[in-house]
N, C-alpha and C positions, 0 to 999 in steps of 0.2 A: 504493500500500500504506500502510495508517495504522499508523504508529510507535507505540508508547507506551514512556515512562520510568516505571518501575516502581521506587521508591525503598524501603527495605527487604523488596526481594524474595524474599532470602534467610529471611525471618521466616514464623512464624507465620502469619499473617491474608495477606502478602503470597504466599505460595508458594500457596494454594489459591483468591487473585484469578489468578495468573498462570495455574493450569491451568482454571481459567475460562474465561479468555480462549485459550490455545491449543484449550481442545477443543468452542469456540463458536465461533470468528471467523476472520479468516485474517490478522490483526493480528503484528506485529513486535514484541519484546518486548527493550527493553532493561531489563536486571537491575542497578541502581544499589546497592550494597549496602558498609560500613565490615566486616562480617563479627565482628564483635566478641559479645559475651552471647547476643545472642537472632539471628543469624543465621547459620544453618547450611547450609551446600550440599547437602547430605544429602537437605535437602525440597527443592530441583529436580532431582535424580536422578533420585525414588523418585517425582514428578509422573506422572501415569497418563498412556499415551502417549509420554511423554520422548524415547526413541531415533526417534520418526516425529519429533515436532514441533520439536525441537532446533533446527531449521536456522534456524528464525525467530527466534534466542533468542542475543543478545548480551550479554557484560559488561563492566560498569565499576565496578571497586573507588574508592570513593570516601566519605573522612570529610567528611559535608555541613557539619560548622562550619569547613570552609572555602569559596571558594567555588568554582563550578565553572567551567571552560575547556573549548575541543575538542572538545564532545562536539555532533553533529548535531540538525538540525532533530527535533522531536518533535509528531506531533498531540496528544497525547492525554500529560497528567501524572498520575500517580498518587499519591501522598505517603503514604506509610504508614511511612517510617520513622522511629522515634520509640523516643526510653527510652522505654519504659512499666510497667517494675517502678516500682511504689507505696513497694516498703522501701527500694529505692535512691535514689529522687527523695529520700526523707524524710534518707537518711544523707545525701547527698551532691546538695542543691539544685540548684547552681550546673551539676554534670555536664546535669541535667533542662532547666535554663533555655542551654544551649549547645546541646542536641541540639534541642529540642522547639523552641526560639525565634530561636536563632541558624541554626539548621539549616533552618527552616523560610522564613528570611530569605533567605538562600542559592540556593534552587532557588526560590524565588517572584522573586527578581532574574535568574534564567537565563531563569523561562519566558516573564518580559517580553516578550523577542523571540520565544519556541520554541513554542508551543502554541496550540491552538485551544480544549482544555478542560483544567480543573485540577481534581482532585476532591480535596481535604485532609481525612483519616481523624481524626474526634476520638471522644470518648467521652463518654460519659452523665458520667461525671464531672465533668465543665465546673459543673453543675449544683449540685452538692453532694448532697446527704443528704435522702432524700426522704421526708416524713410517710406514715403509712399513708395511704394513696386518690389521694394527688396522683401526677401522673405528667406530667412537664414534656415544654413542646413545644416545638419549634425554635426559637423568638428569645425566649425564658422569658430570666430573668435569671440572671448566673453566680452561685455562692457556692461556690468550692474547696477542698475541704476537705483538699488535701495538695499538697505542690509540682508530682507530675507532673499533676492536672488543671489547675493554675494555667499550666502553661507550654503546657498545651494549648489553653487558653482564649487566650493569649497568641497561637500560631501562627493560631489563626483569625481574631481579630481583626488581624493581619500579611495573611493572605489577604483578606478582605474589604477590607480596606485597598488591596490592591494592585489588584482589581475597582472599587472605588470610583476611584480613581486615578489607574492604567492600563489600566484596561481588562483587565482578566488573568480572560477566563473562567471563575471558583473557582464550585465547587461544594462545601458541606461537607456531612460525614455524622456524626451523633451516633450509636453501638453501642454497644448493652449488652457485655451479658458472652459469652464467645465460646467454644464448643466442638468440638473436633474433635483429626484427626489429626494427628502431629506437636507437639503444642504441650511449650513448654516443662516440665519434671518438675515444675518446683516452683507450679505451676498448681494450681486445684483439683481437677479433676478427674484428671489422671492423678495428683498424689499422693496421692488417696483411693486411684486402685486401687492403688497401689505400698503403702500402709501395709494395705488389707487383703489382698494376698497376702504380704506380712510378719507381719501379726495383729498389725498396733502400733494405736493407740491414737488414734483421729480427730478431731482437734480441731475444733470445729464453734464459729464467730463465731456472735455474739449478743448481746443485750443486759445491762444490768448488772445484772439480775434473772439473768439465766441460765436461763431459762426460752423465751427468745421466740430464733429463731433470723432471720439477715441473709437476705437474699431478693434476686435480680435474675432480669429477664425473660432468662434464658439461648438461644441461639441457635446453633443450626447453622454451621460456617464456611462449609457451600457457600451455604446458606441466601446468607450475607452477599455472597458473591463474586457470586451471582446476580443479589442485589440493588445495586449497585454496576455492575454491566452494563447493566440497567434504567436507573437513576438517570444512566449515563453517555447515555446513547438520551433519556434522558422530562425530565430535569430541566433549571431553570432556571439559570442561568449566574447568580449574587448571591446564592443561596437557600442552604436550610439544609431536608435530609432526617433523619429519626429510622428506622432500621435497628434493629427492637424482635421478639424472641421470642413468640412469641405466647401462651406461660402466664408467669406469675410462679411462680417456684420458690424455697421455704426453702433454703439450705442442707444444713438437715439433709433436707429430702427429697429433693435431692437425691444426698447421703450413703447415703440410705438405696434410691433408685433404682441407684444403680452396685453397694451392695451386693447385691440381688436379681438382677441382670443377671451374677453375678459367682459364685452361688450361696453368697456367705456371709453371716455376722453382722459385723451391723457394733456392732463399740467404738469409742464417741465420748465424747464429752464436750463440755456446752459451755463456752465462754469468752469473759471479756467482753474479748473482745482488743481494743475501741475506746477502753476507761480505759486499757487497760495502752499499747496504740499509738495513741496517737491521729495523724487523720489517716484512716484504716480506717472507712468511713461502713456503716451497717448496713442500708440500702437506699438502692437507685437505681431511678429508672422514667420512663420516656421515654411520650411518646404518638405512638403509631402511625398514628394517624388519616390524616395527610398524606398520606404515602406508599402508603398503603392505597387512598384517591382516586384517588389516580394510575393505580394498575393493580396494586399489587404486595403481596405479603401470602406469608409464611414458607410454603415448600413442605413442608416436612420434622414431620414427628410428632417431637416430641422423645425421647419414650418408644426409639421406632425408632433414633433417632438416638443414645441414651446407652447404647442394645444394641449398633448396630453399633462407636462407638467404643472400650469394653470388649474387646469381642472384638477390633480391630483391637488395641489397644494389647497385651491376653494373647498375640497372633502375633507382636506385636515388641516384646519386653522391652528390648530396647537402649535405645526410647525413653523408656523411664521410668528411666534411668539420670543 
C-alpha cells in the first residue's frame, strides 16, 4: 500500500489534493497539519466520501519548524504546508521565513531516509511581477516581490538542494491563483460574494492610473489536485512543472463574473493598492507549455467552475464567515 504524508492537509489547496487522492487511488493518507490560520478540520469532514474513505486517513499534529521524530516510512511527500497570507508574511517576515524555510528544512531532513517522491507546492510568485505578454516558465529567474514569495523561492531552492545532494526525489510545482471550495473568507473570491450579498463596496486592485485592473490565470482547485496526480505518475524527479488556468482573468472581470452568477450588481471600485501596499504585484503569468507536452491541460471551464462555487459557497454561508 503506498503511504503518503500530506503536510498542511488540513488547508485549503491541501484538503481537495487529499480527496483527490482518496477518490482516485487506494493510497494511505497521513494528514500532517500545526492546525493554526488556514487549517481547518472542517474540510476533511465535509471531503466527498469521508465516512467510506476515512479508514485510510491518519493524523499527526505537528508544528514543522520543529523537526520531526516517530513518524513511519512514507512513499510519496507532499509539502503544501506553508504561511501563504501575503499581508502577514509583509507584517510579520521572520513568522514566513520559519514556516516556509525553516519548515521546509524540517520535513526535507525527514524525507532523506522516508520517500520515494517529494513534490514541494510553490507559487507563480517566486517570479515576481509580470509585464503584459511575458508569462514565465519553470527555471525563469526569481524577482520577489514580498517576503512570502521570497521564502518560497527559499524552500525550493532547500529542495533542489536536497535532490542535488541526496538524492531526495523533489518535484516542484509553480500555481497561479486558486479557486474553489472551502477557501479561506478573506480570499478573493469568497469575499466578493460575502461583500455582495452585504451590498458593501468591492475593492478591485489595479494600477496607479486606476483605470487598468491586476489579472492572474485563475484555476480550478480540482483542476490542481488532478494535476499534481498527473505530475506525481509523469514527472521528472529535479524538475520544475507550471500548474497554469487556462484564460487570464482581470480582476475586475472576475468581480464582475461572480457578480452575474450571483444575480447582482456589483459596487466596486478601483484601487491602487500596490503604492498604498507594496509588495501586492499587479500581474502574475506562468507558461503552460511544459506540462501541457506532457499530457495534461485544465479540465474544468472556468465560467462553470465560478457558477458552481457561488452556488456552493450561497449553500454554506458559514464558510464565508
Amino acid at each position: 500500500m503506498v503511504r503518503v504524508l500530506l503536510t498542511g492537509g488540513a488547508g485549503f489547496v491541501g484538503h481537495h489534493v487529499a480527496e483527490a487522492i482518496l477518490l482516485n487511488t487506494d493510497w494511505h493518507i497521513t494528514f500532517l497539519d500545526r492546525l493554526d490560520l488556514s487549517g481547518n478540520l472542517r474540510r476533511i469532514v465535509e471531503i466527498q466520501g469521508w465516512e467510506i474513505h476515512k479508514s485510510r486517513c491518519s493524523w499527526e499534529w505537528h508544528d514543522l519548524r520543529a523537526s520531526i521524530k516517530g513518524l513511519p516510512w512514507h512513499d510519496i511527500f507532499l509539502h503544501l504546508g506553508a504561511l501563504t497570507h501575503v499581508d502577514r508574511s509583509i507584517r510579520d517576515p521572520l513568522a514566513a521565513v520559519y514556516d516556509n524555510v525553516v519548515g521546509t528544512a524540517h520535513i526535507l531532513e525527514f524525507a532523506r531516509q522516508h520517500c520515494r517522491r517529494f513534490l514541494y507546492f510553490s507559487t507563480d510568485e517566486v517570479f515576481g511581477p509580470a509585464a503584459p505578454g511575458v508569462r514565465y516558465k519553470e527555471w525563469d529567474r526569481y524577482r520577489s516581490g514580498n517576503p512570502y514569495a521570497a521564502t518560497k523561492a527559499g524552500g525550493e531552492e532547500l529542495a533542489l538542494a536536497y535532490h542535488n545532494t541526496y538524492a531526495v526525489p523533489v518535484i516542484i510545482t509553480h500555481t497561479m491563483n486558486i479557486i474553489g471550495e472551502r477557501q479561506h473568507p478573506e480570499k478573493f473570491l469568497p469575499s466578493t460574494i460575502r461583500k455582495l450579498q452585504r451590498g458593501e463596496l468591492v475593492r478591485i486592485h489595479s494600477d496607479a492610473t486606476r483605470s487598468v485592473s491586476g489579472s492572474r490565470f485563475y484555476i480550478d482547485a480540482h483542476d490542481v489536485a488532478h494535476a499534481i496526480l498527473f505530475i506525481l505518475e509523469n514527472g521528472t524527479p529535479g524538475d520544475k512543472y507550471n500548474i497554469v488556468g487556462a484564460e487570464e482573468i482581470s480582476n475586475l472581470d472576475l468581480a464582475q463574473r461572480i457578480a452575474a452568477a450571483m444575480g447582482k450588481e456589483l459596487n466596486y471600485k478601483m484601487v491602487d493598492f500596490h503604492s498604498a501596499r507594496p509588495g501586492h504585484d499587479l500581474r502574475y503569468a506562468l507558461d503552460g507549455t511544459k506540462l501541457e507536452k506532457l499530457g495534461w491541460m485544465p479540465r474544468l471551464n472556468i465560467d462553470r467552475s465560478i457558477r458552481r462555487i457561488v452556488d456552493w459557497y450561497q449553500e454554506h454561508p458559514n464558510w464565508l464567515r
